[in-house]
C-alpha positions in Angstrom: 62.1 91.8 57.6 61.2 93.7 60.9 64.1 95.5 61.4 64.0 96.3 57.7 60.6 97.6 58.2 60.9 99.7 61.5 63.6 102.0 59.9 61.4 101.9 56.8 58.3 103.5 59.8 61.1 105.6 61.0 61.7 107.5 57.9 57.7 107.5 57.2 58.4 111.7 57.1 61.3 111.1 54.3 57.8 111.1 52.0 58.1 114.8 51.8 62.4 114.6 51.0 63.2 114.4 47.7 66.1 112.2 45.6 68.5 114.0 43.2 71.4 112.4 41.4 70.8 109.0 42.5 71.4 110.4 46.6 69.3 109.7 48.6 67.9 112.9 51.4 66.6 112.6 54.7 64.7 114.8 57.5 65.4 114.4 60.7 62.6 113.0 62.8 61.4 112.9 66.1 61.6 109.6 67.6 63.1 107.1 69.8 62.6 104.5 67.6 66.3 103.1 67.3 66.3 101.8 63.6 65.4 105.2 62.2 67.7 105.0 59.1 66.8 104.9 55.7 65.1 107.2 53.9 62.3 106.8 51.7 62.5 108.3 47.7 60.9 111.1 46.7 59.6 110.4 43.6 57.3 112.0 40.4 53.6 110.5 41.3 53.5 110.0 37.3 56.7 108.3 36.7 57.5 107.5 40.0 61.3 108.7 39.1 63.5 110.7 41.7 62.5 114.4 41.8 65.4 116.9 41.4 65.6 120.7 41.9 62.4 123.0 43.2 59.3 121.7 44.1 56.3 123.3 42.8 53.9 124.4 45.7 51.2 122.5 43.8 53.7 119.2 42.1 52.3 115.8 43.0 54.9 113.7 45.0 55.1 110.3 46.2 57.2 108.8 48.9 58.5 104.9 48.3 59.9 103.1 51.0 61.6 101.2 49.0 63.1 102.7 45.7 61.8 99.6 43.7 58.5 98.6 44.9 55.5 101.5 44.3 53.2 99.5 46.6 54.9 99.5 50.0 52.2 100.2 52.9 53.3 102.3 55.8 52.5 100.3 59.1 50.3 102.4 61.7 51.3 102.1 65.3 49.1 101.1 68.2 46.4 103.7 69.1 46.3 105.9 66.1 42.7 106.8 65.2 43.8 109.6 62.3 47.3 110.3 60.6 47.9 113.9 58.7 50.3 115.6 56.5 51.3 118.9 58.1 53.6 122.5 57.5 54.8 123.9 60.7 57.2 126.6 61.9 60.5 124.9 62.8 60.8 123.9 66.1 57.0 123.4 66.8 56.2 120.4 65.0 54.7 118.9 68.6 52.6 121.6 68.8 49.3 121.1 66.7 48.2 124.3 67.7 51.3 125.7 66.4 50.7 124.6 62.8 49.9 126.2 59.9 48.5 123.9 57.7 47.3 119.9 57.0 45.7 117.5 55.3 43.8 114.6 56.6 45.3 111.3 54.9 43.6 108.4 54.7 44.1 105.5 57.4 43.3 101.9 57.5 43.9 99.0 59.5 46.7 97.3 57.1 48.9 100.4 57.0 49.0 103.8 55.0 49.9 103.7 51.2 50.9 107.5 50.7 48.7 109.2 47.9 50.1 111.8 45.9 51.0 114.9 47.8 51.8 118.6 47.2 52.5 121.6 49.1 49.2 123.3 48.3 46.6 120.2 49.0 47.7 121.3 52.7 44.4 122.5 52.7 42.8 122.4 55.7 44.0 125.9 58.5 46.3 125.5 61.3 46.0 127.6 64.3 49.8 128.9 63.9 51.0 132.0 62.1 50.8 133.1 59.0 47.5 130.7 59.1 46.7 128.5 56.2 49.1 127.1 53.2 48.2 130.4 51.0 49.7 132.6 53.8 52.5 129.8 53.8 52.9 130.4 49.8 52.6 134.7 50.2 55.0 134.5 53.1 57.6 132.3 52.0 60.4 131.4 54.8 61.8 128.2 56.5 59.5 125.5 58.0 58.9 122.3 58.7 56.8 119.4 56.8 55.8 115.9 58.3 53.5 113.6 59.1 52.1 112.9 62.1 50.2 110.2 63.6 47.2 111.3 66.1 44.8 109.8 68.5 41.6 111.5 70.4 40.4 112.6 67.6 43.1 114.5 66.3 44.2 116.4 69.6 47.0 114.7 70.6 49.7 112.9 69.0 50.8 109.1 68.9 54.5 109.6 70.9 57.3 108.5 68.5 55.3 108.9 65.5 56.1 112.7 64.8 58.5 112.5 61.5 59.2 116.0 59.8 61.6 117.6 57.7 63.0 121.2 57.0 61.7 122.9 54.0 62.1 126.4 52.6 59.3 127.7 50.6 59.5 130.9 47.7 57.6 134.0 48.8 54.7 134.1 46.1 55.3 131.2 44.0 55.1 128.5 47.1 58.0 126.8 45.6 59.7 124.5 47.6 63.1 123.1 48.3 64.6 120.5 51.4 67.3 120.2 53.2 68.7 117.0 53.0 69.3 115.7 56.8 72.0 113.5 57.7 70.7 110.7 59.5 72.4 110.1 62.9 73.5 106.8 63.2 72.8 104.7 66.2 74.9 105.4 68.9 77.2 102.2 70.6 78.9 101.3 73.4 82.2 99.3 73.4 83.4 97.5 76.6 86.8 96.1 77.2 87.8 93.9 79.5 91.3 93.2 80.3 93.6 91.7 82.8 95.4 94.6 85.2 98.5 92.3 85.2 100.4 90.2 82.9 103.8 89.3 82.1 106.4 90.2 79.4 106.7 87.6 76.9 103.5 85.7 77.9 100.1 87.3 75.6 97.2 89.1 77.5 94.4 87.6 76.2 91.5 90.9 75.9 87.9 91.0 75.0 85.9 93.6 73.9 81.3 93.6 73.8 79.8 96.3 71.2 76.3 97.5 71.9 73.4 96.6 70.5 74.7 93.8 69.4 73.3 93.8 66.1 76.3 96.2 65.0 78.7 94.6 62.9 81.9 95.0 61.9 85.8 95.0 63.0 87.1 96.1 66.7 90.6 97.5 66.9 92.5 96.8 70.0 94.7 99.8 70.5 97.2 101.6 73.1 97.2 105.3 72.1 96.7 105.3 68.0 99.0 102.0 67.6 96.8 99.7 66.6 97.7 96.1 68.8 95.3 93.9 66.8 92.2 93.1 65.1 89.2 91.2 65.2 86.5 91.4 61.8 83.8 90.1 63.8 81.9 89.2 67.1 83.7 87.7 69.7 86.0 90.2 70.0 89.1 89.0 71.5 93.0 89.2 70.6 95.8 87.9 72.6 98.3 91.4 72.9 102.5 90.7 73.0 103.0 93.5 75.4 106.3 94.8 76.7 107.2 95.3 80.7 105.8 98.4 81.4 102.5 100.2 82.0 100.0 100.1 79.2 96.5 101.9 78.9 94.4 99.8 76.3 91.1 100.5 74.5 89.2 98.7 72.4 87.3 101.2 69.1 84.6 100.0 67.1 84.4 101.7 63.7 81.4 101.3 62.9 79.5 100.0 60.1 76.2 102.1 59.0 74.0 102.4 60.6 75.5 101.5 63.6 78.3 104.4 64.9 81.5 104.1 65.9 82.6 103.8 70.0 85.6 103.7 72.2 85.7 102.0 75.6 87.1 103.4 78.5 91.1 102.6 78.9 92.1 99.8 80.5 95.7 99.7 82.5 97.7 96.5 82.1 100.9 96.4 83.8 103.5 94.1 82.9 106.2 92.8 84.8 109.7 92.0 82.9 111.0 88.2 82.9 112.9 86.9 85.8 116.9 87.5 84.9 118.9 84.4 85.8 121.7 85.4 87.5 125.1 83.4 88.2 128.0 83.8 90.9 131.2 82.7 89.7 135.2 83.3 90.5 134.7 83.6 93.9 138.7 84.2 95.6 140.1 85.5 98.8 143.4 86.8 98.6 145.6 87.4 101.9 149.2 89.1 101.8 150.6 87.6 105.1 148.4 84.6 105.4 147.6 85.0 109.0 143.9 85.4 110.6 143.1 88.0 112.1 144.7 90.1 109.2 143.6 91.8 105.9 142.3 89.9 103.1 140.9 90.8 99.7 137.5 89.2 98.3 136.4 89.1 95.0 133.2 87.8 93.1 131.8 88.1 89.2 128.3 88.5 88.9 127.0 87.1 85.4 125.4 88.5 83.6 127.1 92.4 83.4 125.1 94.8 84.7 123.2 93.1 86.9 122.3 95.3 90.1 121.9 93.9 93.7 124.3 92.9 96.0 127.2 90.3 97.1 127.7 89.2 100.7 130.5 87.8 101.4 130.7 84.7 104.5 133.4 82.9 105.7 132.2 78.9 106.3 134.5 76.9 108.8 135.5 73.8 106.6 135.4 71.6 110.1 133.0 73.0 110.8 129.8 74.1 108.3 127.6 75.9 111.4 130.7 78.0 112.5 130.7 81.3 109.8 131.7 84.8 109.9 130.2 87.4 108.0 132.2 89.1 105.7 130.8 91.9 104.8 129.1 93.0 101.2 130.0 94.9 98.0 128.0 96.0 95.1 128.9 94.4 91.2 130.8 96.7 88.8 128.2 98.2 86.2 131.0 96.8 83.1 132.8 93.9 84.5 129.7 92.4 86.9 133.2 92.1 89.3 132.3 92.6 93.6 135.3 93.0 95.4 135.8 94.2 99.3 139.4 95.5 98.9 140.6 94.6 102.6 138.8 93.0 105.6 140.4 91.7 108.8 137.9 89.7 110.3 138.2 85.9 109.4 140.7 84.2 112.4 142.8 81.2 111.6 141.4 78.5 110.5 140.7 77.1 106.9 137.6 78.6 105.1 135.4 78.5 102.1 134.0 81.9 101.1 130.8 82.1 100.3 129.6 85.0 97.8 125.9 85.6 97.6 124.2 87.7 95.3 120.7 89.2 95.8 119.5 91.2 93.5 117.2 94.1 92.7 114.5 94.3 89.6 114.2 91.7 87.6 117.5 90.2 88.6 117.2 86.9 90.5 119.2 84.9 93.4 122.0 83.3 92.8 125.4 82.1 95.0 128.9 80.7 94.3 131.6 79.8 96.6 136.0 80.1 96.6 137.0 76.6 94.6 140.1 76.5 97.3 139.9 77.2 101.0 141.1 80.1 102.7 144.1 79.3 105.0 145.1 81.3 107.7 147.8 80.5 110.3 148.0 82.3 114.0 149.3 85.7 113.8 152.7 86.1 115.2 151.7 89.4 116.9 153.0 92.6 116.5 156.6 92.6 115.4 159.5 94.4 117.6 157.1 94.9 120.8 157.9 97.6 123.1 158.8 96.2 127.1 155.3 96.1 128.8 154.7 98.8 131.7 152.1 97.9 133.5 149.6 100.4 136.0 147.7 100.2 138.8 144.5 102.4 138.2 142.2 102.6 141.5 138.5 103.4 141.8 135.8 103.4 144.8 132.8 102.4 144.6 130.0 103.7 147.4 128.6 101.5 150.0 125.3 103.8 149.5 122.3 103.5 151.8 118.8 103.1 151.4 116.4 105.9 153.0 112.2 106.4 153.4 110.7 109.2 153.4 107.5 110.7 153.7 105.7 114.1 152.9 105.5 114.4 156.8 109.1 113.0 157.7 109.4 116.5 159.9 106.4 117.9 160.9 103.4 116.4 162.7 100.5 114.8 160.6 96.8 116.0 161.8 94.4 113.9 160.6 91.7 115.8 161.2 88.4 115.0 163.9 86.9 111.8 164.3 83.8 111.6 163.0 80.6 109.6 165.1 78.8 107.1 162.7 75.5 106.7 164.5 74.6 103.2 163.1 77.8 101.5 164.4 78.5 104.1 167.5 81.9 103.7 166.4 84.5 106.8 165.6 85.8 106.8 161.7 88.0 109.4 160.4 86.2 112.0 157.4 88.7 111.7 154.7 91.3 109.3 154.2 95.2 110.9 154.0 96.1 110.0 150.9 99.8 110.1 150.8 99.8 110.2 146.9 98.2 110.7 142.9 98.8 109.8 139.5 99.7 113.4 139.5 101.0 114.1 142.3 103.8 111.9 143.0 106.2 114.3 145.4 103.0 113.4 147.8 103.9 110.1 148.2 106.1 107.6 150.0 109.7 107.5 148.9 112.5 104.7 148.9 115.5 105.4 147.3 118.2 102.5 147.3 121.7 103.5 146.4 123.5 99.9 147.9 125.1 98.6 145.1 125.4 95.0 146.7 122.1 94.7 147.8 119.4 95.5 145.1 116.0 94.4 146.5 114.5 95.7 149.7 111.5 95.7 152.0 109.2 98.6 153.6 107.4 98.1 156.8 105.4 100.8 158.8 104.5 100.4 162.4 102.4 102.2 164.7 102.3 103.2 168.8 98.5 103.6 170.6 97.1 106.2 170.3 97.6 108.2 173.5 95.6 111.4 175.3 98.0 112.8 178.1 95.0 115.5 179.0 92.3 112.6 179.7 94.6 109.6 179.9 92.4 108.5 176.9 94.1 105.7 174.9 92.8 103.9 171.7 95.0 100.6 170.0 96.7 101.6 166.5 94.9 98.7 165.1 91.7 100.8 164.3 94.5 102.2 161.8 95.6 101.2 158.5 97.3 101.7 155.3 95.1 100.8 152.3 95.7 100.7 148.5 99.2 101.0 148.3 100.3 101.2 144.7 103.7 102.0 143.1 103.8 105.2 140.8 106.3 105.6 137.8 109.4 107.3 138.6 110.7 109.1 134.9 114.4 108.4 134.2 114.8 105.7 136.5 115.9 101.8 135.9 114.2 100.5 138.8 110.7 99.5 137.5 107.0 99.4 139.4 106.1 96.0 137.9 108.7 94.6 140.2 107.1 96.3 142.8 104.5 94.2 144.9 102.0 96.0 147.0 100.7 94.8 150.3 97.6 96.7 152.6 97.8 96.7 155.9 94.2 96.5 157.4 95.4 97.0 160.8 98.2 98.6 162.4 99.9 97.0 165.2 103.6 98.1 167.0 105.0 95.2 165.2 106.4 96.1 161.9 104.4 95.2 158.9 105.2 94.6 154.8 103.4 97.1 153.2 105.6 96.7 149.6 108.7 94.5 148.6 110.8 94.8 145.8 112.7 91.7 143.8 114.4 93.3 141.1 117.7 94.2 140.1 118.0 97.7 139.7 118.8 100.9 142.3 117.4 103.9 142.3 113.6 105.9 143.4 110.6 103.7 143.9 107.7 106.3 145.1 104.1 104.4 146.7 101.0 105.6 147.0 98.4 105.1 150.1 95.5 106.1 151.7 95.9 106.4 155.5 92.4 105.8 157.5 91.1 105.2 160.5 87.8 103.0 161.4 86.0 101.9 164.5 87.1 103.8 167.3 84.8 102.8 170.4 82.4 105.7 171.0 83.6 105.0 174.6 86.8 106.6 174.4 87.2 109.7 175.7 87.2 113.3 174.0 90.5 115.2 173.3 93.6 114.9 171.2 95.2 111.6 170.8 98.6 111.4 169.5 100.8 108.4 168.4 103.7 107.8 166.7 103.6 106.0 163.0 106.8 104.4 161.7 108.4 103.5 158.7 111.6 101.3 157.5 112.8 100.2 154.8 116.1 97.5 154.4 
């Protein structure tokens, strides 16, 4: 009963709509109240029949709620402290100020029984234009007339209790007809839900929700207009036969008054075709002379017809399972399902069972057969009537080669610069480091390039005289010298690689010769190293001049 009622409440304004030929009208009304459907009868106050045609401005109506019961009470909703009758322009029914007219109606705590109304017991002004119902009546025109629930003594209204209708009223006489209003019905929402894979010949089991769920009535399942199945009621669900191939599913609720109808958003289902069982069958090898080495012609059938993929062909040793030789592969006739490879040449002598293997594309699945008698193949007898043999001496020379070092300096003296005094150890230090190369630079470095084809892996050593002052017969030991971070640098286009390259430092120079990198793999060609050159710890008690001395390097 209280769903029954709050469309009844809904359609409080249908008071003012009238009832010809057994149809029933409605004004639209303006609420959020969700159940705003029926509409109540507009009826003769004396007879309370159905009133048909023009209205008199000052004919007595009475609105029933319910077409067979003259007694039913209009609820009042929460806060109301006064209810009217009102005439408005269209489109300002909100607006008291905006009306024209109204009429005070009586309200008590049980509900509102509507008394008789009429157009012209509007009495009481509105503050819109033309003012009053008698301007109303002169004027004539299009408006609106409802009733309205207030609170605050009448200033503002009660919010979803506004219900009006459009009327159009005579110029002079006040008469009055309505417009009867379609009532909108209340919208849905359908949801599907449905699987995004499946396979052909197995049912996708859907389900589809309506909203509210009060609404009633069937759900189609459909893809595009075809309609898949169909469920009367709630739970919605169908199981769909659907072919391979992409489907977009929806589910649409018709709807059933007063509920509207609804669509849900489509749903993809892909479906995969069944598996094809495939079979390999009449496998044979054909061979004209019967000798290995020579050609032989294959031939497979691939059931059923039309099956795509592709046959390989193997040769399996009969002593001798592990021992095979691929064939080689050929693709199924389209007609006959029939792979042959015309001619191949590569199985030796021996006995053999071919083995023809099918893999196929799509749907089409695996499958294998092999030759029901081996393949025999005797020795080949060579070629027949052989020419006399004449045989050639061809001679070629290889280079002994050589392995060389080199440095940016090989032919000019290196300066390095003057010592520089560091005060807290009274010992001489050179400024800068010479470094002999750079990750960009790599023509500044130390070369080795080893051309010896019988001897692949090599060593380089450096040595070093005194230093030597011929002015002030000055002398300092070439052990304050050494070569530091040595590091091989790529060479581009060249086998011999830097990770088989090992680096050594040498902290101090001596006159013996000293390992500074080797190299243990098996290439030739350019290795290039990098190194910083420094000196460190000269005795502040060597004399001042230039000191010369003579720095050495070899590499075998």
């Amino acid at each position: 009963m209280k769903s029954n009622l709050g469309r009844t409440i809904a359609a409080t304004i249908g008071a003012l709509a009238l009832v010809g030929s057994g149809l029933s009208g409605a004004f639209a009304a303006e609420t959020t109240n969700p159940d705003f459907v029926a509409s109540p009868v507009i009826a003769s106050a004396e007879t309370a029949e159905p009133v048909t045609g023009s209205i008199g401005f000052d004919q007595q109506v009475v609105a029933l709620l319910d077409g067979s019961d003259y007694n039913v009470m209009y609820p009042v909703p929460a806060g109301a402290t006064g209810v009217y009758t009102f005439v408005s322009p269209r489109g300002q029914e909100s607006n008291i100020r905006a009306w024209n007219a109204k009429a005070v109606q009586g309200l008590t705590p049980g509900g509102i029984l509507l008394p008789n109304v009429s157009l012209g017991n509007q009495a009481t002004l509105g503050d819109g234009t033309p003012q009053g119902i008698l301007a109303v009546r002169t004027a004539g025109g299009d408006y609106s007339l409802g009733l309205a629930f207030t609170k605050d003594n009448g200033v503002n209204l009660i919010p979803d209790s506004l219900y009006f209708g459009h009327i159009t009223v005579t110029a002079g006489t006040g008469d009055w007809t309505y417009e009867a209003a379609t009532v909108p019905p209340i919208p849905t929402t359908t949801m599907l839900t449905a699987p995004a894979t499946g396979t052909a010949g197995t049912p996708v089991h859907v389900t589809a929700t309506v909203a509210p769920a009060e609404a009633t009535g069937a759900v189609e399942f459909r893809e595009g207009a075809t309609v898949l199945a169909t469920d009367p009621a709630a739970p919605y669900e169908a199981d769909l036969d659907l072919a391979a191939g992409s489907h977009s599913i929806t589910a649409v609720y018709g709807g059933v008054a007063p509920y509207g109808p609804s669509t849900s958003a489509a749903s993809t289902v892909d479906i995969a075709g069944q598996a094809v069982v495939t079979t390999v069958s009449d496998v044979t090898a054909t061979s004209a002379s019967g000798e290995g080495g020579k050609a032989v012609s294959y031939s497979a059938t691939v059931a059923p017809a039309g099956a795509t993929g592709t046959v390989t062909f193997t040769a399996i040793d009969t002593t001798d399972a592990a021992h095979t030789i691929p064939i080689g592969d050929a693709t199924p006739d389209a007609t006959t399902g029939i792979a042959v490879i015309p001619s191949a040449s590569n199985v030796p002598a021996g006995s053999w069972t071919i083995s023809a293997a099918f893999v196929g594309t799509g749907l089409y699945q695996p499958s294998a057969g092999t030759s029901s008698a081996p393949l025999v193949l005797t020795a080949s007898s060579g070629l027949e009537n052989p020419s006399a043999p004449d045989a050639q001496t061809v001679v070629v020379e290889v280079p002994r080669g050589a392995i060389v070092i080199t440095t940016p300096y090989s032919t000019e003296a290196l300066g390095l610069g003057a010592l520089v005094l560091d005060q807290a150890t009274s010992t001489y230090h050179l400024g800068s480091p010479v470094v002999f190369t750079s990750g960009v630079d790599t023509a500044n470095s130390i070369q080795v390039v080893n051309t010896r084809p019988d001897h692949h892996a090599w060593s380089a050593f450096v040595e070093s005289t005194p230093f030597t002052n011929t002015t002030a017969a000055g002398t300092f030991d070439a052990e304050w010298m050494s070569l530091i971070d040595v590091v091989p640098v790529s060479v581009q286009d060249n086998a011999l690689q830097v990770t088989d390259i090992t680096p050594h430092d040498i902290a101090a120079l001596s006159s013996t010769p000293q390992e500074f990198a080797t190299y243990a793999g098996d290439d030739l060609g350019t290795a290039r190293l990098g190194a910083k050159l420094d000196i460190q710890g000269v005795p502040s008690s060597t004399p001042s001049g230039t000191y010369s001395a003579v720095l050495t390097f070899t590499a075998y």
